[in-house]
C-alpha positions as a Markdown table, in Angstrom:
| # | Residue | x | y | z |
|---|---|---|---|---|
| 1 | Unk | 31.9 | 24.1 | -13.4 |
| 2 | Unk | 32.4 | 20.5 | -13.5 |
| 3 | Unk | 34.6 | 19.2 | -10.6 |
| 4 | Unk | 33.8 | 21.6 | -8.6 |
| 5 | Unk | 31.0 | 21.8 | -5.6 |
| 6 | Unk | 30.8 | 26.0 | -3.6 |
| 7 | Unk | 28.5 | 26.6 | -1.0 |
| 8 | Unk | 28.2 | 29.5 | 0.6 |
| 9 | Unk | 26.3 | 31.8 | 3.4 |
| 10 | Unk | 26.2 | 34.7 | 4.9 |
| 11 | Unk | 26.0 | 35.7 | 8.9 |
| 12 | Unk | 23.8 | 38.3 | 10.8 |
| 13 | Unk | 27.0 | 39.9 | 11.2 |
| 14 | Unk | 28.4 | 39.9 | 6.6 |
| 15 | Unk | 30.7 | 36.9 | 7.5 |
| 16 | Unk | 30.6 | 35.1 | 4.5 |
| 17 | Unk | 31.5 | 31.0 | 4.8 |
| 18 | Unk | 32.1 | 28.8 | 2.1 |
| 19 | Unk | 32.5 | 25.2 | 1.7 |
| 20 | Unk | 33.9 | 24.0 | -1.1 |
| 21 | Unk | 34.9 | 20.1 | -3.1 |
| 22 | Unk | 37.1 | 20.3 | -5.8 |
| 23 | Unk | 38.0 | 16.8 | -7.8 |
| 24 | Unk | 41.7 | 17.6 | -8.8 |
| 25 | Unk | 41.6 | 14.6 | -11.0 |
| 26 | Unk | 38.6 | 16.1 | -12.7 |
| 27 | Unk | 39.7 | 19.8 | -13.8 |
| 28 | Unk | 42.9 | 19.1 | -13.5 |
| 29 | Unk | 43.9 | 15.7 | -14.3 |
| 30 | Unk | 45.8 | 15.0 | -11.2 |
| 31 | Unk | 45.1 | 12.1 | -9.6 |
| 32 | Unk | 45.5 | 10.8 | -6.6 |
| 33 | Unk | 48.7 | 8.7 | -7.2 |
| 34 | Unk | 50.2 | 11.7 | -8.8 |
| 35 | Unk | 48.9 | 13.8 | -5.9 |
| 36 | Unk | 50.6 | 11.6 | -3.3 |
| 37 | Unk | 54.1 | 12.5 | -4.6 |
| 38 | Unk | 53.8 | 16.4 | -4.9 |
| 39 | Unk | 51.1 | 17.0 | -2.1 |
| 40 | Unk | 53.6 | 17.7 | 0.6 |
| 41 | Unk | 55.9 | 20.3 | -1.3 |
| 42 | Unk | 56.0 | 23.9 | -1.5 |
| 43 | Unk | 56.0 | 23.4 | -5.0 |
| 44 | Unk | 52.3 | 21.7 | -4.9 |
| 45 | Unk | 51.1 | 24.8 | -2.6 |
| 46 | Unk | 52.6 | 27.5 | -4.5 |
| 47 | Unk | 50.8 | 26.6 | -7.5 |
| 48 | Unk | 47.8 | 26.2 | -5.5 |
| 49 | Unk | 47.9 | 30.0 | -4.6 |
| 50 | Unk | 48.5 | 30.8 | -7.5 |
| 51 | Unk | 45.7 | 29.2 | -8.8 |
| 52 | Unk | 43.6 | 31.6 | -6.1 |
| 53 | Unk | 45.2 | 34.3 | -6.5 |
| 54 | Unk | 43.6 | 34.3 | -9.8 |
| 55 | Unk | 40.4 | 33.9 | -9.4 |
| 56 | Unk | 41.4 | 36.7 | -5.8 |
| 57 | Unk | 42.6 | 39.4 | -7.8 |
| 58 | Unk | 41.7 | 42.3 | -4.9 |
| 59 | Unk | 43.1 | 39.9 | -2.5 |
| 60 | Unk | 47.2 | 39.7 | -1.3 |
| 61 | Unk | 47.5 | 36.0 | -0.2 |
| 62 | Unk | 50.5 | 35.1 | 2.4 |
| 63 | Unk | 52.1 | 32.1 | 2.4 |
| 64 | Unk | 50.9 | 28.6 | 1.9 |
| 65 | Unk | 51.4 | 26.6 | 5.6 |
| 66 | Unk | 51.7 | 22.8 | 4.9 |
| 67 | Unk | 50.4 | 20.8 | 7.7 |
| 68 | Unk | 48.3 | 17.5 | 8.5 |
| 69 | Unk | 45.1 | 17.0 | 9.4 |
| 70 | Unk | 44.6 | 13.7 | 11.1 |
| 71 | Unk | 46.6 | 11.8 | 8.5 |
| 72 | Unk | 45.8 | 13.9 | 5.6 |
| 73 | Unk | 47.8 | 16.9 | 4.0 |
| 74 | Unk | 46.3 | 20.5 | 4.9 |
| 75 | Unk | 46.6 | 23.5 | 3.6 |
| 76 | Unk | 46.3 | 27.2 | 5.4 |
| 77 | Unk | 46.1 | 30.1 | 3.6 |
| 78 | Unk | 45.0 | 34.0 | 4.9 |
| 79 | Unk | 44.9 | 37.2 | 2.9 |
| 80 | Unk | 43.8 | 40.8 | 3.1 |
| 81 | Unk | 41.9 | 42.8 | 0.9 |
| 82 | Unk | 43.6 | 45.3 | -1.0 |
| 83 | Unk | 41.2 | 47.8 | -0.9 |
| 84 | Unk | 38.8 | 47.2 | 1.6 |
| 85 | Unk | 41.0 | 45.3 | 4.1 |
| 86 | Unk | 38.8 | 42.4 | 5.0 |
| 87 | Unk | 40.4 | 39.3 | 5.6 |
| 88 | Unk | 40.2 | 35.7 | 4.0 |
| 89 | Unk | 41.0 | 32.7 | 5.5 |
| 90 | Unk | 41.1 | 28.9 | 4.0 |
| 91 | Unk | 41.7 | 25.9 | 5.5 |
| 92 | Unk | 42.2 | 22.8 | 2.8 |
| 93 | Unk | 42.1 | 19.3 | 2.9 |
| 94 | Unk | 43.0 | 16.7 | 0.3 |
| 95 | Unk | 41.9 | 13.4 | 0.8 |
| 96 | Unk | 42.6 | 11.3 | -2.4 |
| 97 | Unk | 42.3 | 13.8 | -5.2 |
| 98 | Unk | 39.6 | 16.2 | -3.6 |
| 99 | Unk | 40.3 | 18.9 | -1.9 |
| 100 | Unk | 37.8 | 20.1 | 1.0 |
| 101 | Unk | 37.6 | 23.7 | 1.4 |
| 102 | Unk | 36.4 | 26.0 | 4.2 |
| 103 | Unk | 36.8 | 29.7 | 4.0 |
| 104 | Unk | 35.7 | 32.7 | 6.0 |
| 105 | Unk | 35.6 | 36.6 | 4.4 |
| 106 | Unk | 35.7 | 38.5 | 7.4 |
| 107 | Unk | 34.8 | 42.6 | 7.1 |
| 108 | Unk | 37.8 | 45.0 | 8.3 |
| 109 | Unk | 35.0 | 46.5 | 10.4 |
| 110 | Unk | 34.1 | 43.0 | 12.0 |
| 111 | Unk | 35.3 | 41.3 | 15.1 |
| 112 | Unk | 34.7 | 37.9 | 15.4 |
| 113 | Unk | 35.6 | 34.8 | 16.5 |
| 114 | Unk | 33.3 | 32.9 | 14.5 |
| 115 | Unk | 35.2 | 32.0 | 11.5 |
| 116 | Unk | 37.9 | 30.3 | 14.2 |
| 117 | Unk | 35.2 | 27.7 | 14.7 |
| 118 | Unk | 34.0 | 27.6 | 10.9 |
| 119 | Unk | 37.0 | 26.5 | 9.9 |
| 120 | Unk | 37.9 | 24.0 | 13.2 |
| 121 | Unk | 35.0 | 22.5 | 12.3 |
| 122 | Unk | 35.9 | 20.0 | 9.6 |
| 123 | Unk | 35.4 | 16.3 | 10.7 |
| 124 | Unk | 35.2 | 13.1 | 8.7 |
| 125 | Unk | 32.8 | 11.0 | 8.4 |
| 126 | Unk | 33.4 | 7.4 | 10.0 |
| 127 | Unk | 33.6 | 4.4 | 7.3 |
């Protein structure tokens, strides 16, 4: 889909991480200066969950956690399978009108710390 960048692997152990880019201006026509007066209300997240809850539908996502990153707005989000009971958990980033995604699907039957350090692992790059 145009806007919008997914990588994803697989561990030794069915951790699945995912990386994603999504240009808000792009599928969404939001750009940045229009970002930069809704990116900090619940308002903004809500809709973003919404948004993943629809394309999550076995998933029950809790509530967005607004936060900053360095001096950019973040975005936390964890959910639980409904079925299977495996976990999600995103951390988002939105740095002009992308947002940087990393996620980690973590099995019910797995125990891990791995996916802590996935998604603590987001750095930018110096300019």
């Amino acid at each position: 889909m145009t806007g919008i960048d997914i990588y994803t692997a697989m561990g030794k152990d069915s951790v699945v991480y995912s990386v994603s880019v999504v240009d808000l201006d792009a599928i969404a026509h939001l750009d940045s200066a229009t970002l930069a007066s809704i990116k900090d209300s619940h308002e903004f997240a809500d809709q973003m969950k919404m948004g993943m809850a629809s394309k999550m539908p076995n998933y029950t996502l809790g509530d967005v956690t607004i936060s900053k990153w360095k001096t950019y707005t973040s975005y936390t989000v964890t959910g639980t399978g409904n079925s299977n009971k495996s976990t999600v958990s995103m951390q988002m980033i939105l740095i002009g009108s992308k947002m940087y995604s990393l996620s980690c699907m973590v099995p019910a039957t797995v125990a891990t710390k791995n996916n802590e350090v996935f998604l603590g692992s987001l750095e930018t790059l110096k300019e």
